[in-house]
C-alpha positions in Angstrom: 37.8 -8.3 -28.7 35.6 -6.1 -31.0 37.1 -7.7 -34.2 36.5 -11.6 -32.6 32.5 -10.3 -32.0 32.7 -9.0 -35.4 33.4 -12.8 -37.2 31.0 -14.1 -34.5 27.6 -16.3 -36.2 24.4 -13.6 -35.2 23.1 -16.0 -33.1 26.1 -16.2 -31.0 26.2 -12.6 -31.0 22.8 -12.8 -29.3 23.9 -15.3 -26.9 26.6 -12.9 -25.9 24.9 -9.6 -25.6 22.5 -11.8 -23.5 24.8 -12.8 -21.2 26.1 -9.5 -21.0 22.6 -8.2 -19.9 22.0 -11.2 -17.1 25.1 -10.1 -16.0 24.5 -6.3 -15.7 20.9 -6.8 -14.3 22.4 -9.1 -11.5 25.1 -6.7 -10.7 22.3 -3.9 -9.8 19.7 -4.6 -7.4 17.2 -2.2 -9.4 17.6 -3.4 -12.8 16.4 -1.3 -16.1 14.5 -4.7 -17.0 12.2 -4.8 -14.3 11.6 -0.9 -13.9 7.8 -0.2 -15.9 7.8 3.0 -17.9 6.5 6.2 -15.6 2.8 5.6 -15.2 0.8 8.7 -14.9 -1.8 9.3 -11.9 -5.5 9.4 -13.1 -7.0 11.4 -10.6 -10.5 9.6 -11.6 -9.0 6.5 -10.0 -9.6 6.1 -6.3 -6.8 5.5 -4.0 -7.4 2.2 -2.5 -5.2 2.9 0.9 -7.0 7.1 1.4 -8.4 7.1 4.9 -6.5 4.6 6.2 -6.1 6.1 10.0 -6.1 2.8 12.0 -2.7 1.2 12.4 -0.1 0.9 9.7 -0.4 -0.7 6.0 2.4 -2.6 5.0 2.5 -3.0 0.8 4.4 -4.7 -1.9 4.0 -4.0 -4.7 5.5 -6.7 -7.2 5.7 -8.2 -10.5 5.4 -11.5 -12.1 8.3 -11.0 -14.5 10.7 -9.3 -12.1 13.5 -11.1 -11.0 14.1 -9.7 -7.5 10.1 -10.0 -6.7 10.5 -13.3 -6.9 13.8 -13.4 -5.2 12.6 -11.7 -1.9 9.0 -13.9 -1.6 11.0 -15.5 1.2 11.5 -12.2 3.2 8.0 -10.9 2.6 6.7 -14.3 3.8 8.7 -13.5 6.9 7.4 -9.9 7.2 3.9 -11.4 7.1 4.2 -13.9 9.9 6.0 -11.4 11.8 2.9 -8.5 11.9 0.3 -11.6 12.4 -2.2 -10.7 14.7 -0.8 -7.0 15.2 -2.2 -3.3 14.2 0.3 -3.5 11.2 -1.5 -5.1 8.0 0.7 -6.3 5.6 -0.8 -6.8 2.3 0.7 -7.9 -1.5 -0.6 -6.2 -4.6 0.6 -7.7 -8.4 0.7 -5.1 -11.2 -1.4 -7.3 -13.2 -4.2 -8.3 -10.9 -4.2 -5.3 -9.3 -3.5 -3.1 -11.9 -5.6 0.2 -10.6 -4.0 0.2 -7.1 -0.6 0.2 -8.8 -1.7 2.8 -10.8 -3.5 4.9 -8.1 0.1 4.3 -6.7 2.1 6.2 -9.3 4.4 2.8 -8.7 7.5 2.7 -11.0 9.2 0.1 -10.5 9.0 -2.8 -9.0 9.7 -4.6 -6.3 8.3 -1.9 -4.5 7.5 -1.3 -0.5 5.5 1.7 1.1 3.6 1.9 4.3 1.0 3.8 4.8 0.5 5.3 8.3 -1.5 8.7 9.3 -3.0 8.8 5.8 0.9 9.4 4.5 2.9 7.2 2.1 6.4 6.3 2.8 8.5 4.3 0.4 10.7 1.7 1.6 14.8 1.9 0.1 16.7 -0.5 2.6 17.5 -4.1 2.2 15.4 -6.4 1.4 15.7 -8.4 4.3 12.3 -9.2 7.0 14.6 -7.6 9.7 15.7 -4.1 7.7 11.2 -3.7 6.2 10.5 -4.4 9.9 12.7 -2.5 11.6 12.3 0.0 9.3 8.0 -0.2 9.2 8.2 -0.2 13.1 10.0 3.3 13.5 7.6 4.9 11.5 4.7 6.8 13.0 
């Protein structure tokens, strides 16, 4: 295999390690491409979500370039419809528009899901399914 890459035109080359990558990136459902380098907390930058003491906040935090952001818009849309009118308040925030609350954040990678409830953070890890981020953003108090 090595030696038919070797007498390979560059450009197919490219095309393969390409494929290789789509491949490798669809395979894990955190992949390297849509994680942003570690962003360092700037403790001159107010946290938009400190004091928070009424209900629960529900946040993502997404990404225009990132693949699986864009795959679970469906789901969040759910989540939204499902805390309408409720204590919970479920808001989106875009690393580029909102660039200082993802910062204030110390968010990593994206997609990314924390509530905030009792003026503490908790980051969300399940599926990304509207059942599994509800279920989950109801059993926390």
């Amino acid at each position: 295999m090595l030696k038919s890459l070797l007498g390979m035109h560059p450009l197919q080359k490219i095309f393969v390690l390409l494929a290789i990558a789509t491949i490798f990136c669809s395979v894990f459902t955190d992949c390297i491409l849509c994680k942003k380098w570690p962003l360092t907390f700037d403790a001159n930058v107010r946290n938009p979500f400190e004091g928070f003491d009424t209900g629960k906040q529900l946040i993502l935090y997404k990404a225009d370039f990132c693949s699986h952001c864009k795959a679970m818009k469906g789901e969040w849309e759910k989540v939204k419809t499902m805390y309408q009118g409720s204590s919970t308040q479920v808001e989106t925030l875009d690393s580029e528009k909102d660039a200082d609350a993802v910062k204030a954040a110390n968010i990593q990678a994206f997609p990314t899901i924390q509530l905030v409830v009792n003026n503490k953070t908790l980051t969300y890890s399940g599926d990304r399914t509207a059942a599994a981020i509800s279920s989950w953003a109801d059993a926390q108090s």
